[in-house]
C-alpha positions, 0 to 999 in steps of 0.5 A, a space after each residue: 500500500 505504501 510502496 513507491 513502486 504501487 503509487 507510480 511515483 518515481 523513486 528514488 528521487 532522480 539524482 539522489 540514489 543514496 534513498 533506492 533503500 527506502 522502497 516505502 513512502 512512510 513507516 513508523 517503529 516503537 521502542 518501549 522502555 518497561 523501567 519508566 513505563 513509556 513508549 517511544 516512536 518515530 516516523 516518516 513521511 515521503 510526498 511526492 509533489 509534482 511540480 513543471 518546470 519553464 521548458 516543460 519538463 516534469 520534475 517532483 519536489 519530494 517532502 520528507 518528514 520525521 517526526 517523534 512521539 512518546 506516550 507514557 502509562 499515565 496517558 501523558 503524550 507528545 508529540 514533536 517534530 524531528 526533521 523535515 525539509 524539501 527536496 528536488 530531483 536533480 540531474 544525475 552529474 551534478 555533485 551539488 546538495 544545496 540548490 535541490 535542498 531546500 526549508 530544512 527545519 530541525 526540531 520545529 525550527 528554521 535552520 540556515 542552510 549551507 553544503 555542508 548542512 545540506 548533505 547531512 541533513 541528507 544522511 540524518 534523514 537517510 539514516 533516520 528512515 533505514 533506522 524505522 524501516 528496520 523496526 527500531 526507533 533510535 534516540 532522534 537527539 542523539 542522532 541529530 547531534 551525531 550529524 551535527 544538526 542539533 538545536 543548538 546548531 541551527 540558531 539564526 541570530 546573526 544577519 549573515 545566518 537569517 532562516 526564512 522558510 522558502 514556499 513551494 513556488 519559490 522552490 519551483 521558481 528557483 529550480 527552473 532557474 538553476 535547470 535552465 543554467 545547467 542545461 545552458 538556455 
């Protein structure tokens, strides 16, 4: 039901071939821990939005979300954002992350992007997603500090350093725009 191959999306994402190990468009894994009476779960999500870029060609801009959540047996529950950003195809040569990456939030929060950040990003979330489709729900800060992605991190106090969400036609627009100079028009 949630395989790429039965929803006719193209997967993996063109140019990202890292993600051919995610076959499925979301997933979920618990761990319970009997000491404090809790369980804690993580998930993913994968839309593919298809988007027409100015010469006509059909490319998809891929949302891809993780999110957390932790009952406990006094029916106190949470829920939290983990990570989420957009992701465009790209053509298969280019070595770049950043312009096909794009609205990374981490924790709920803005974060500036770089190259840098952006293939990280990538390998959290990667691992994130193998992680859950193997049945196991590890320690989402850990893991964010292991990619050096943590809240800490990804304030954007500085001007240099100022996040601002970017919207889904402004995806589209700055995509066409970087399509249009690799392809040379």
């Amino acid at each position: 039901m949630y395989l790429f191959s039965n929803q006719g999306v193209p997967w993996p994402p063109a140019g990202w071939k890292h993600f051919s190990s995610i076959k499925k468009s979301c997933g979920q894994s618990l761990n319970k821990d009997p000491e404090t009476a809790t369980i804690v779960g993580l998930s993913y999500k994968i839309e593919a939005n298809p988007v027409r870029l100015e010469d006509d060609d059909l490319s998809y801009v891929y949302s891809i979300v993780v999110d957390g959540w932790t009952y406990s047996i006094q029916n106190d529950s949470q829920e939290y954002p983990v990570m989420s950003f957009n992701l465009l195809s790209r053509s298969e040569d280019s070595t770049q992350k950043l312009p096909y990456l794009s609205n990374l939030r981490i924790q709920g929060n803005a974060s500036f992007l770089n190259e840098r950040k952006a293939h990280r990003a990538i390998m959290a979330a990667l691992f994130f997603m193998k992680q859950i489709g193997r049945k196991n729900a590890p320690d989402y800060e850990q893991i964010l500090k292991l990619y050096r992605l943590e809240n800490s991190l990804n304030r954007c106090d500085s001007l240099e350093n100022r996040c601002k969400p970017i919207a889904l036609d402004q995806i589209e627009s700055d995509a066409c725009d970087y399509m249009m100079k690799i392809k040379g028009d």
